[in-house]
CHARMM-style PDB file with segment names, atoms N, HN, CA, C and O in Angstrom:
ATOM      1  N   UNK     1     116.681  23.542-120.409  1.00  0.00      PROA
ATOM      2  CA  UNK     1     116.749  22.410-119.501  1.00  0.00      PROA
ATOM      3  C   UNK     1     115.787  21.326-120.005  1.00  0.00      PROA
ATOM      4  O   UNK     1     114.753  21.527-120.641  1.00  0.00      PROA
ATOM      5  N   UNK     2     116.299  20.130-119.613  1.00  0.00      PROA
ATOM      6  HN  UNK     2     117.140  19.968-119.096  1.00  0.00      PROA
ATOM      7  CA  UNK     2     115.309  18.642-120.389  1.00  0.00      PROA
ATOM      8  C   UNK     2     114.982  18.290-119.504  1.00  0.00      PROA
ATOM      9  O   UNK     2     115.588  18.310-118.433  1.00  0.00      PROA
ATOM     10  N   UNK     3     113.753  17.807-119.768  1.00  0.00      PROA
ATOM     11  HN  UNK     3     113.261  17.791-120.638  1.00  0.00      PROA
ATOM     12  CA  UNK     3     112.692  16.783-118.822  1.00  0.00      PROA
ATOM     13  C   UNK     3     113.277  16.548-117.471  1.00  0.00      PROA
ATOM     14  O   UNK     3     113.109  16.872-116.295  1.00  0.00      PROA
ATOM     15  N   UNK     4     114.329  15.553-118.509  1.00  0.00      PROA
ATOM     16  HN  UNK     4     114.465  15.290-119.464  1.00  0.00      PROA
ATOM     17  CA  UNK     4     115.765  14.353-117.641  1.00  0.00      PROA
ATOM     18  C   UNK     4     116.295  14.898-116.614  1.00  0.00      PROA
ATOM     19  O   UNK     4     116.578  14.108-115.714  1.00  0.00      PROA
ATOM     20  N   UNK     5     116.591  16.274-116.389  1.00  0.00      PROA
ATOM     21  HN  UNK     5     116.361  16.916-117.120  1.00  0.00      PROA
ATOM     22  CA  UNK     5     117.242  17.252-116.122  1.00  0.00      PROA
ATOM     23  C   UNK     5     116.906  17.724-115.417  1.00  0.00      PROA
ATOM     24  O   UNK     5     117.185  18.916-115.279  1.00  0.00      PROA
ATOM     25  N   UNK     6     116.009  16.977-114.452  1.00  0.00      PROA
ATOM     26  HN  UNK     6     115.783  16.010-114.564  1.00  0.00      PROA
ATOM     27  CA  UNK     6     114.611  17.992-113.513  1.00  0.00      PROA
ATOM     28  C   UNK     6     114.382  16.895-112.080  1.00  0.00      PROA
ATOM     29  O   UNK     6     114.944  15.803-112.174  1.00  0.00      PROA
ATOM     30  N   UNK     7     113.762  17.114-111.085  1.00  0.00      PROA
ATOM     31  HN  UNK     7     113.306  18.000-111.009  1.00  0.00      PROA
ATOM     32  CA  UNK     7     113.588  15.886-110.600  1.00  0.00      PROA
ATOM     33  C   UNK     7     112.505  15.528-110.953  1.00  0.00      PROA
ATOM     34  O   UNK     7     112.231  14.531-110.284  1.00  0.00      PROA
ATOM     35  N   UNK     8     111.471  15.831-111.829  1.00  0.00      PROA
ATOM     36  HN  UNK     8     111.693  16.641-112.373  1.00  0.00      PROA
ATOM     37  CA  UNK     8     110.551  15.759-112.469  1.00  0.00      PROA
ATOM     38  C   UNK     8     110.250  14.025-112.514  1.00  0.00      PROA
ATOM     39  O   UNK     8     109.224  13.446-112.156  1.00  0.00      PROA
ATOM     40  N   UNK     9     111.036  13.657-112.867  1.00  0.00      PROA
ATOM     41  HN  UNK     9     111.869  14.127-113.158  1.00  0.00      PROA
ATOM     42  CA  UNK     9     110.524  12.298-113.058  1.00  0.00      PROA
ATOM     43  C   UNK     9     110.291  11.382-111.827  1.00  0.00      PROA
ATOM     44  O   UNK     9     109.370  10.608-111.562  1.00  0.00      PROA
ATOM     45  N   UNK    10     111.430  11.722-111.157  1.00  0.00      PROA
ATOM     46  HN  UNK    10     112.177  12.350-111.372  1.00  0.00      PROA
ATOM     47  CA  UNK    10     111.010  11.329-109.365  1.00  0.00      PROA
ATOM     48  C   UNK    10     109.293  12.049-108.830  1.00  0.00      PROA
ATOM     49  O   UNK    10     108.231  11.698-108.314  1.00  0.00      PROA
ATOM     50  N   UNK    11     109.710  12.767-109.168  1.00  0.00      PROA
ATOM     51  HN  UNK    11     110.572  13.052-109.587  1.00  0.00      PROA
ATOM     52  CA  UNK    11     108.526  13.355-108.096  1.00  0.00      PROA
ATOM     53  C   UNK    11     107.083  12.604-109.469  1.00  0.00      PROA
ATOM     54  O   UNK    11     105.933  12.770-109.063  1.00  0.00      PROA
ATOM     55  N   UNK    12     107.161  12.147-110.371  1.00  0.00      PROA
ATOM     56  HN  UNK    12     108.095  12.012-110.701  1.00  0.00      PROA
ATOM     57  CA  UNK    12     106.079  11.731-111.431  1.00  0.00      PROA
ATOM     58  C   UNK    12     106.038  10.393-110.473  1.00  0.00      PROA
ATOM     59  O   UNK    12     105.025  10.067-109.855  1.00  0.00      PROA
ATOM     60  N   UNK    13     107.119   9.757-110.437  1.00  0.00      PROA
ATOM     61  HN  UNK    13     107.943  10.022-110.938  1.00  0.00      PROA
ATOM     62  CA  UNK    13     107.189   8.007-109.863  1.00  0.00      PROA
ATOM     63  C   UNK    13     106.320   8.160-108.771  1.00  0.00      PROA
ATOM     64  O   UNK    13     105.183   7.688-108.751  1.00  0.00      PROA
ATOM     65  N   UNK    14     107.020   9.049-107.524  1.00  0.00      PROA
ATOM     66  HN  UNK    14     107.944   9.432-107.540  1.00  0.00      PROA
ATOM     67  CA  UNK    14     106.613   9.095-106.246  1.00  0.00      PROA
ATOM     68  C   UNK    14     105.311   9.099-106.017  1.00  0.00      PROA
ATOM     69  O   UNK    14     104.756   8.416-105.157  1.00  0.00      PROA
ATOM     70  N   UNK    15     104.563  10.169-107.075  1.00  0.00      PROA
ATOM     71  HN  UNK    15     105.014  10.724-107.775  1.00  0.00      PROA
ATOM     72  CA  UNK    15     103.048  10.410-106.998  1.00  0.00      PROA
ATOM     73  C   UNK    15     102.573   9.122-107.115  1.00  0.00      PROA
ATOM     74  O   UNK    15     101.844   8.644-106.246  1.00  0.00      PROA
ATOM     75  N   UNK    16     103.096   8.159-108.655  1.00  0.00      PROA
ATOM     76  HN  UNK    16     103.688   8.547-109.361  1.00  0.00      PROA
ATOM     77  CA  UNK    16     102.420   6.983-108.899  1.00  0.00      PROA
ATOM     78  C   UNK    16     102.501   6.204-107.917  1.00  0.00      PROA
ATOM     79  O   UNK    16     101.423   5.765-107.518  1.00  0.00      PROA
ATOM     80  N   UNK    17     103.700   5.777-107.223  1.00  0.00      PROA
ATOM     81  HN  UNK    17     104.577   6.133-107.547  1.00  0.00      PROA
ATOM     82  CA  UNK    17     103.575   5.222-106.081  1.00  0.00      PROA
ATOM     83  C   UNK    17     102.447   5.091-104.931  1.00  0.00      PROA
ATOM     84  O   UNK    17     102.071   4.085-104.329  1.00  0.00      PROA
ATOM     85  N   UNK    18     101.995   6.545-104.815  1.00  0.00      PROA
ATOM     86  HN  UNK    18     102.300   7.362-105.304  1.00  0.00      PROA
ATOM     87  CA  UNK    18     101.367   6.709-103.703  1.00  0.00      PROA
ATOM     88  C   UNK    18      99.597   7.245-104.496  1.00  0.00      PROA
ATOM     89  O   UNK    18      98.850   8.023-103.902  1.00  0.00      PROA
ATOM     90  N   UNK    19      99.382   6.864-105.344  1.00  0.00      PROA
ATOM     91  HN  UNK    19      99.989   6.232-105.827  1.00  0.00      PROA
ATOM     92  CA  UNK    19      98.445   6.538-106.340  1.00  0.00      PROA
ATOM     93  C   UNK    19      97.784   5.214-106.481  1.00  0.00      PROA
ATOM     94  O   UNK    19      98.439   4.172-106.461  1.00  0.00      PROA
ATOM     95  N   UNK    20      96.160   5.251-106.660  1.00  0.00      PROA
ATOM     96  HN  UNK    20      95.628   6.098-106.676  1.00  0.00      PROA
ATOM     97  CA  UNK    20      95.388   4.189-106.858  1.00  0.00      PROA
ATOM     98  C   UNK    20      96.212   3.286-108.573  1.00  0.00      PROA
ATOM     99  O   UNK    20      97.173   3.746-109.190  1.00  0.00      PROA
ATOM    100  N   UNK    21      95.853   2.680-108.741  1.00  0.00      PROA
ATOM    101  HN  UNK    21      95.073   2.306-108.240  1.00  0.00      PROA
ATOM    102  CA  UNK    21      96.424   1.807-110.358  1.00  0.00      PROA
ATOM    103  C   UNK    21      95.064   0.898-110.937  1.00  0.00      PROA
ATOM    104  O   UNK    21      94.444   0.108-110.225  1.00  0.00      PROA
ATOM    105  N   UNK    22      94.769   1.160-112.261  1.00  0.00      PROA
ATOM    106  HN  UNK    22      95.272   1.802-112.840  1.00  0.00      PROA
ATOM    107  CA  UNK    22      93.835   0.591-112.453  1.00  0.00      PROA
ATOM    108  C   UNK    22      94.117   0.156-113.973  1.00  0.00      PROA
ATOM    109  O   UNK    22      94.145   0.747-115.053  1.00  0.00      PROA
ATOM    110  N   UNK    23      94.394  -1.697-113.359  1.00  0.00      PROA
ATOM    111  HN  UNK    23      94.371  -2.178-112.482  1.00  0.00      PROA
ATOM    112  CA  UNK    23      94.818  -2.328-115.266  1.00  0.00      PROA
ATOM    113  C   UNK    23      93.340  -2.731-115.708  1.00  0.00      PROA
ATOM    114  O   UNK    23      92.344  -3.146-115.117  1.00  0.00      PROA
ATOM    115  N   UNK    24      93.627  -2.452-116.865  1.00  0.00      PROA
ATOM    116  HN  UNK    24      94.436  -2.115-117.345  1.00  0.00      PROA
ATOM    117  CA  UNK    24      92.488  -2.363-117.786  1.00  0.00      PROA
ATOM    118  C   UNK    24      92.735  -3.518-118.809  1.00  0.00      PROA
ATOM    119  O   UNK    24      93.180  -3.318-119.939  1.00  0.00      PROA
ATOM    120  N   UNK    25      92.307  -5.098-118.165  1.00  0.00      PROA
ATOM    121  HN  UNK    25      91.945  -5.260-117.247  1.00  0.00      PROA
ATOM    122  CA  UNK    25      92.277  -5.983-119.067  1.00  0.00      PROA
ATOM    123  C   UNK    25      91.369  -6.097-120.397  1.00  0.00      PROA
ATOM    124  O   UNK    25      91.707  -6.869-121.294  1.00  0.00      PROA
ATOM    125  N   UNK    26      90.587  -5.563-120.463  1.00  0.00      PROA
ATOM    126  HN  UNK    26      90.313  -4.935-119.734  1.00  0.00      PROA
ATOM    127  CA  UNK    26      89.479  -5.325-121.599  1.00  0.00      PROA
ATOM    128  C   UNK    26      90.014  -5.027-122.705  1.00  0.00      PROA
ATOM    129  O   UNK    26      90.002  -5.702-123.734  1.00  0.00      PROA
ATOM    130  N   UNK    27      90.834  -3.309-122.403  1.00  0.00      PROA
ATOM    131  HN  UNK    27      90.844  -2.761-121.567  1.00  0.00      PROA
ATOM    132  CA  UNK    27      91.524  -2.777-123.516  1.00  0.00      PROA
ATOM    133  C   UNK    27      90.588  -2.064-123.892  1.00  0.00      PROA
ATOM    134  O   UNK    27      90.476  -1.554-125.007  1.00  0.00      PROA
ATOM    135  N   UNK    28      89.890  -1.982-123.037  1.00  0.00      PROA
ATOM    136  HN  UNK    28      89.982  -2.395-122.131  1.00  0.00      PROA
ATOM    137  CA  UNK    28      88.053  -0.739-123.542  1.00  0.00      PROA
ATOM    138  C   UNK    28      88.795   0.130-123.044  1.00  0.00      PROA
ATOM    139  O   UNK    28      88.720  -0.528-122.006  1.00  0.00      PROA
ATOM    140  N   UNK    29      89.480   1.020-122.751  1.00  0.00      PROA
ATOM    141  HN  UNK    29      89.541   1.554-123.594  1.00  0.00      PROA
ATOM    142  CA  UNK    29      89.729   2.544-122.960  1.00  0.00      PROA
ATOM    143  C   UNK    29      91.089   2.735-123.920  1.00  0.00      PROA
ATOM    144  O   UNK    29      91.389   3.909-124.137  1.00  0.00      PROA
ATOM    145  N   UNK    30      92.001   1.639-124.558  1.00  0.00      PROA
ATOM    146  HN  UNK    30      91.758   0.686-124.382  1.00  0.00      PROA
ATOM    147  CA  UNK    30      92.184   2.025-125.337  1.00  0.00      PROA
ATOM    148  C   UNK    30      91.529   2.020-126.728  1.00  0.00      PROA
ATOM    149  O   UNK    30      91.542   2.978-127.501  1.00  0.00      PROA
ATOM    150  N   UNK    31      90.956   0.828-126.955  1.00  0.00      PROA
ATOM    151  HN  UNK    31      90.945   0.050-126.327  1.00  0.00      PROA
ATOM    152  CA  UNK    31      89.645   0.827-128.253  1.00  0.00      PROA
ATOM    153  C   UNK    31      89.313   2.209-127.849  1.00  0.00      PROA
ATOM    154  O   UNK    31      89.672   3.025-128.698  1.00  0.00      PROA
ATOM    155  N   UNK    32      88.624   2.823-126.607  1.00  0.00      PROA
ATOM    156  HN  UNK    32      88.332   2.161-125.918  1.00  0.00      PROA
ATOM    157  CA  UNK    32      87.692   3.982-127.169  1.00  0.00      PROA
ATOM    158  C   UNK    32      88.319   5.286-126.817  1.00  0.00      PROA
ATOM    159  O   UNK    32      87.571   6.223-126.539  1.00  0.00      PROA
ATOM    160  N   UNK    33      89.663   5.457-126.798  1.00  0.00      PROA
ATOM    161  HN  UNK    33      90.271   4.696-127.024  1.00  0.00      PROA
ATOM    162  CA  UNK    33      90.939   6.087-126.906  1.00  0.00      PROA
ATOM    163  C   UNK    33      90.773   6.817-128.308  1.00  0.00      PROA
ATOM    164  O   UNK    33      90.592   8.018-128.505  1.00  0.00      PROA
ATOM    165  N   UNK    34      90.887   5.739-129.273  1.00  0.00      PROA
ATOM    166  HN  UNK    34      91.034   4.763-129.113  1.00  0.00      PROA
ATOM    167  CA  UNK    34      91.057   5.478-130.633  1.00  0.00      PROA
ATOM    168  C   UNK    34      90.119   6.335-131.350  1.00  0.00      PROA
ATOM    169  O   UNK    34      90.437   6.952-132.367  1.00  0.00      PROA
ATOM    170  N   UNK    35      88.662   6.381-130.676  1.00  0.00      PROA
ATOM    171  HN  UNK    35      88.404   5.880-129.849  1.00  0.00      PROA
ATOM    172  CA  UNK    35      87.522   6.573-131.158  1.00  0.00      PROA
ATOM    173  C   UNK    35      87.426   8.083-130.695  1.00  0.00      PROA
ATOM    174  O   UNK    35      86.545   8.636-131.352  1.00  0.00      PROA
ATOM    175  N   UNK    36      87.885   8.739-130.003  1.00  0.00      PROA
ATOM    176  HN  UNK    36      88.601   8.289-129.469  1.00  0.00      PROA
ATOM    177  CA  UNK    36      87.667  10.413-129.704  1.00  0.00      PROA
ATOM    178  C   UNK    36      88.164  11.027-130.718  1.00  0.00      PROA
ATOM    179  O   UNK    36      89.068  10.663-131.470  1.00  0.00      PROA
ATOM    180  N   UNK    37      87.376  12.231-130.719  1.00  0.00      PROA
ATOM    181  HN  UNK    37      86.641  12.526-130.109  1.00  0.00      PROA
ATOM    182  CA  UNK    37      87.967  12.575-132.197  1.00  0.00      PROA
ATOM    183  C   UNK    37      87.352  12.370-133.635  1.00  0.00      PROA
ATOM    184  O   UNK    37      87.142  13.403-134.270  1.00  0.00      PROA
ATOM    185  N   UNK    38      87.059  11.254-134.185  1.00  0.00      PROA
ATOM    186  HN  UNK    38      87.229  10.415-133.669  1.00  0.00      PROA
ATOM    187  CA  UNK    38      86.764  11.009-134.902  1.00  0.00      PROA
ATOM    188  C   UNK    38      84.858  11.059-135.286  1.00  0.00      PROA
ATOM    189  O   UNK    38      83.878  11.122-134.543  1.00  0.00      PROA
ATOM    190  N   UNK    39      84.987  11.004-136.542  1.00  0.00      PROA
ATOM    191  HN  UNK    39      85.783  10.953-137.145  1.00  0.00      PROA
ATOM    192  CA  UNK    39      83.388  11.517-136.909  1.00  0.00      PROA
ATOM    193  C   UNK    39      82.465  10.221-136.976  1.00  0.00      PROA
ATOM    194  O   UNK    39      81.254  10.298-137.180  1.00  0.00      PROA
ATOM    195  N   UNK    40      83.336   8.695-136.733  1.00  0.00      PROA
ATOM    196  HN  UNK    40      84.321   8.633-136.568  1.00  0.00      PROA
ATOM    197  CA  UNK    40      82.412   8.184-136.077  1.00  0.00      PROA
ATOM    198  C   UNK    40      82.925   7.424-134.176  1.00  0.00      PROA
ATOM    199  O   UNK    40      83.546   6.514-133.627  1.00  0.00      PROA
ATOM    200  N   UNK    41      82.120   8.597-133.921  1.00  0.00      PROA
ATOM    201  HN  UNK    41      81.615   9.336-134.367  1.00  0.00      PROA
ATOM    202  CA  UNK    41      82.256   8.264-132.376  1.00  0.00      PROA
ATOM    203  C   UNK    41      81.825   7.746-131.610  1.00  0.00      PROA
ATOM    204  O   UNK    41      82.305   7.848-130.481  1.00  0.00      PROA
ATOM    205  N   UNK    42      80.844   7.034-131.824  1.00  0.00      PROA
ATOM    206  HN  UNK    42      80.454   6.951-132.742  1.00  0.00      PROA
ATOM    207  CA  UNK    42      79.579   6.286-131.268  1.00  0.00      PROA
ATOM    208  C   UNK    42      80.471   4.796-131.105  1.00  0.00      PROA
ATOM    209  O   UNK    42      81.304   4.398-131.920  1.00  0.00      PROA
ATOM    210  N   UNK    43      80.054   4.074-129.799  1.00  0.00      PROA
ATOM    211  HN  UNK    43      79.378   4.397-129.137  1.00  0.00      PROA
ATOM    212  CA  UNK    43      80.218   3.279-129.563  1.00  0.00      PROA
ATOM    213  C   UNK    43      79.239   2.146-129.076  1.00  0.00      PROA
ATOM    214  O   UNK    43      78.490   2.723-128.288  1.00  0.00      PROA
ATOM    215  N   UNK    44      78.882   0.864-129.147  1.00  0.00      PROA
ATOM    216  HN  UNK    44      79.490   0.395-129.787  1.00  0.00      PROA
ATOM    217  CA  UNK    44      78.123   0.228-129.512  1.00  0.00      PROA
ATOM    218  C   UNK    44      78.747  -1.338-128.225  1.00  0.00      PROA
ATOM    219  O   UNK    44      79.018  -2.378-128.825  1.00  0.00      PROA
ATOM    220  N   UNK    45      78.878  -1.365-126.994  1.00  0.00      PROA
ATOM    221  HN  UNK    45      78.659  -0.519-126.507  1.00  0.00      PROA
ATOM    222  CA  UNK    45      79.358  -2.451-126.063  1.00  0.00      PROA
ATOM    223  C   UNK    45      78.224  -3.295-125.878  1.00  0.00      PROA
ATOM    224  O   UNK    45      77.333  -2.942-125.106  1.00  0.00      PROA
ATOM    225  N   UNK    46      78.163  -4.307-126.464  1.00  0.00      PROA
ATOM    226  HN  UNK    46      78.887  -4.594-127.091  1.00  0.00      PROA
ATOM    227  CA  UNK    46      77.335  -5.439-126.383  1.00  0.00      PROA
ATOM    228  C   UNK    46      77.991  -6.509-125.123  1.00  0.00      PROA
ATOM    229  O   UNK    46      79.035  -7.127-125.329  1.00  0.00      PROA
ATOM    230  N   UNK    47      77.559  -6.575-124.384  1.00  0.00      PROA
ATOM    231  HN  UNK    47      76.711  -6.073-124.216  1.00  0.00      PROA
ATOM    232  CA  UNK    47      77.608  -7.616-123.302  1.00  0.00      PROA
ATOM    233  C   UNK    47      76.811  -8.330-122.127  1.00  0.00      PROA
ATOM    234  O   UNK    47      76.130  -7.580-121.428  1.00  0.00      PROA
ATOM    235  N   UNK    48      76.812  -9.422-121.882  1.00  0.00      PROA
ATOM    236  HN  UNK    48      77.365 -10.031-122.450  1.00  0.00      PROA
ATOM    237  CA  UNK    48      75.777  -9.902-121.197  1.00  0.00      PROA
ATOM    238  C   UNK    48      74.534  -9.257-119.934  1.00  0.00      PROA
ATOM    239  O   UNK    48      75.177  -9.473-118.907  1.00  0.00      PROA
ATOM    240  N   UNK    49      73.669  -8.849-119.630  1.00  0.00      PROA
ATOM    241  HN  UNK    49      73.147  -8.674-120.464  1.00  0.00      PROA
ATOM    242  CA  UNK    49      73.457  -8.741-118.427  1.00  0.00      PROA
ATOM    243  C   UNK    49      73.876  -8.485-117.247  1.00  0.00      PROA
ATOM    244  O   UNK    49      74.282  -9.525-116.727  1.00  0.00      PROA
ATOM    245  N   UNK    50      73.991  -7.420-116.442  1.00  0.00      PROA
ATOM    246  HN  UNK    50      73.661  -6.575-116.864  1.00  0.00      PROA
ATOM    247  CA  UNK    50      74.860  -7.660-115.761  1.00  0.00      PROA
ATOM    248  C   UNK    50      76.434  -7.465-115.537  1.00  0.00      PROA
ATOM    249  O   UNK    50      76.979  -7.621-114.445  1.00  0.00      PROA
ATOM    250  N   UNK    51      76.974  -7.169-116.510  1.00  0.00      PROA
ATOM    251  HN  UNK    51      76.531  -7.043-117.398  1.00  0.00      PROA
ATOM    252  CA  UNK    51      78.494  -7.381-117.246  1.00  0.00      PROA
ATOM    253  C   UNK    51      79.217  -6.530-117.116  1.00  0.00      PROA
ATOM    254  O   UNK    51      80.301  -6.586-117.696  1.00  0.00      PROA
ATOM    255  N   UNK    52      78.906  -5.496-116.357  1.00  0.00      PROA
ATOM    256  HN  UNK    52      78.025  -5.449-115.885  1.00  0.00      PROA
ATOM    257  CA  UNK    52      79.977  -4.252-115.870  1.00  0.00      PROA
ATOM    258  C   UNK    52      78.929  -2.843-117.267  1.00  0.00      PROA
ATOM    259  O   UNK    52      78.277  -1.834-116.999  1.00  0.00      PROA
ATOM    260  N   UNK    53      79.067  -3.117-117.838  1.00  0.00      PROA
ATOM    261  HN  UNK    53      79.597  -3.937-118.055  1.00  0.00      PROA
ATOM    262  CA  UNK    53      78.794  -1.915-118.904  1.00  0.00      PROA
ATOM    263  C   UNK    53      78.684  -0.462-118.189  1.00  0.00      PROA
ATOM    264  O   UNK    53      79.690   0.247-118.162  1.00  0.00      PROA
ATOM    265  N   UNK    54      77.568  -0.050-117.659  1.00  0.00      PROA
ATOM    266  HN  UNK    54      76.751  -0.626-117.681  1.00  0.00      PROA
ATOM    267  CA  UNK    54      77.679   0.915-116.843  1.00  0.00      PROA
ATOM    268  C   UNK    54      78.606   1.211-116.036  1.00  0.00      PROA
ATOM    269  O   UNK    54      78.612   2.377-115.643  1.00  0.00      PROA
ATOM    270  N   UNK    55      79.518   0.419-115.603  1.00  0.00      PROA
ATOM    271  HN  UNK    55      79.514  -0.528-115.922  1.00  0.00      PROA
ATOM    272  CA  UNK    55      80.473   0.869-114.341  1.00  0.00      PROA
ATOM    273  C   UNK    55      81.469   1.301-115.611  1.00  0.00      PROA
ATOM    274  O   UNK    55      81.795   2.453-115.899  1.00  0.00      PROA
ATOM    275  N   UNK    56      81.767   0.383-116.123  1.00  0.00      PROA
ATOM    276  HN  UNK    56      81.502  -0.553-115.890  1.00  0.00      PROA
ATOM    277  CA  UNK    56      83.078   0.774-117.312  1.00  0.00      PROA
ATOM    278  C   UNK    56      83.016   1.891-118.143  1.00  0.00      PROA
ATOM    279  O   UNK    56      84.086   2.314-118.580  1.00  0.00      PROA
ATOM    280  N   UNK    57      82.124   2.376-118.408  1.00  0.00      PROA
ATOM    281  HN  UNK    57      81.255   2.033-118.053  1.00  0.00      PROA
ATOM    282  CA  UNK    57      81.404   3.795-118.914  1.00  0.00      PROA
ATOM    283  C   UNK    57      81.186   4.933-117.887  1.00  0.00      PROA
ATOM    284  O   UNK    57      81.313   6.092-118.281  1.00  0.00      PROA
ATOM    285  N   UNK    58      80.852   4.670-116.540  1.00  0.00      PROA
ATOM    286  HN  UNK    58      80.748   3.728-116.220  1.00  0.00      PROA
ATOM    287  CA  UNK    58      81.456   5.749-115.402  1.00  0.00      PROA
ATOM    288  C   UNK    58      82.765   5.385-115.554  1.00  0.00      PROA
ATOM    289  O   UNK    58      83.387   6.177-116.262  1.00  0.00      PROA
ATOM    290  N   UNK    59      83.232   4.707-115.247  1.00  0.00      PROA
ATOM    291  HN  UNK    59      82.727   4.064-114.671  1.00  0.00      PROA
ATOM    292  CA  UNK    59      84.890   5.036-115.594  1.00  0.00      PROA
ATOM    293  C   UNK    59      85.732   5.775-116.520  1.00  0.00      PROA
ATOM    294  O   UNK    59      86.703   6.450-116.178  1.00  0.00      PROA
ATOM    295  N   UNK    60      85.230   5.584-117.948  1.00  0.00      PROA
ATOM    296  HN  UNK    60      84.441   5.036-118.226  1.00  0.00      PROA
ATOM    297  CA  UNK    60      85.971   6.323-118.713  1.00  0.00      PROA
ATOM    298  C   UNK    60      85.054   7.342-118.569  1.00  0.00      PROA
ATOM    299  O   UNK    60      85.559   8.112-119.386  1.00  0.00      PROA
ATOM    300  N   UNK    61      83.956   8.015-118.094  1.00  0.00      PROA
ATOM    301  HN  UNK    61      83.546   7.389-117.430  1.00  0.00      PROA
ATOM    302  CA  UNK    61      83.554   9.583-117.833  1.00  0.00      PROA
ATOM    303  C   UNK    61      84.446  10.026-116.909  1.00  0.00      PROA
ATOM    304  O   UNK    61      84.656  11.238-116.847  1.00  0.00      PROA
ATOM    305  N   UNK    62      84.968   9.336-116.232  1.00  0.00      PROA
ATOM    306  HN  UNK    62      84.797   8.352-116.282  1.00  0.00      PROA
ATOM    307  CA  UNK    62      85.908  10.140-114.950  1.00  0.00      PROA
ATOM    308  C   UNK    62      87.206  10.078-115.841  1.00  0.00      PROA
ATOM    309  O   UNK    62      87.592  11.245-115.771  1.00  0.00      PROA
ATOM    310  N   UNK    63      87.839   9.609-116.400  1.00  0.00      PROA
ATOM    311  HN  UNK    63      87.526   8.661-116.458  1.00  0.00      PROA
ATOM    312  CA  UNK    63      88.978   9.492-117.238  1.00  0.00      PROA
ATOM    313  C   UNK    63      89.020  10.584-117.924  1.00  0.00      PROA
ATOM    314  O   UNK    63      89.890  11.442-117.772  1.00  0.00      PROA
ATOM    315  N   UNK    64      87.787  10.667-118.999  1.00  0.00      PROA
ATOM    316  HN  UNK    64      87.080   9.971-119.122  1.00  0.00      PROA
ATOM    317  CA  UNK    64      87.541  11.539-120.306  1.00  0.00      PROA
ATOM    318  C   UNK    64      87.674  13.022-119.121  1.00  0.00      PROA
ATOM    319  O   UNK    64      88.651  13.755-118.968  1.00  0.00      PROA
ATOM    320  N   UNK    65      86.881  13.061-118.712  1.00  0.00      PROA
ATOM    321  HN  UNK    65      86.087  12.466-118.836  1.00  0.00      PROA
ATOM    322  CA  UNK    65      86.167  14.751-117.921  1.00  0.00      PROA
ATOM    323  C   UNK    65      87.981  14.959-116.888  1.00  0.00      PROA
ATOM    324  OT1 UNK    65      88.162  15.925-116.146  1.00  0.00      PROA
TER     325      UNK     65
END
């Protein structure tokens, strides 16, 4: 039996539906998407004062974990 073939995909929608959504204009979790894995993993976010850094870094810990 396929995926297609399931109500699987309904019941995937429905959840999203009734799910928080969080767009990620930055594109900082896919840049550091990119970066897991690899032997250089270190990441280096330079930004002003103030500028989210810490919140955006609890974020992708709740993502990553």
């Amino acid at each position: 039996m396929y995926y297609l073939d399931t109500d699987m995909p309904k019941i995937n929608f429905e959840k999203m539906l009734n799910d928080e959504i969080y767009v990620d204009k930055s594109m900082l979790i896919e840049k550091t998407n990119r970066m897991i894995g690899r032997r250089s993993c270190y990441v280096c976010i330079t930004r002003p004062r103030r500028f989210g850094k810490t919140s955006n870094m609890s974020m992708l810990g709740l993502i990553i974990h």
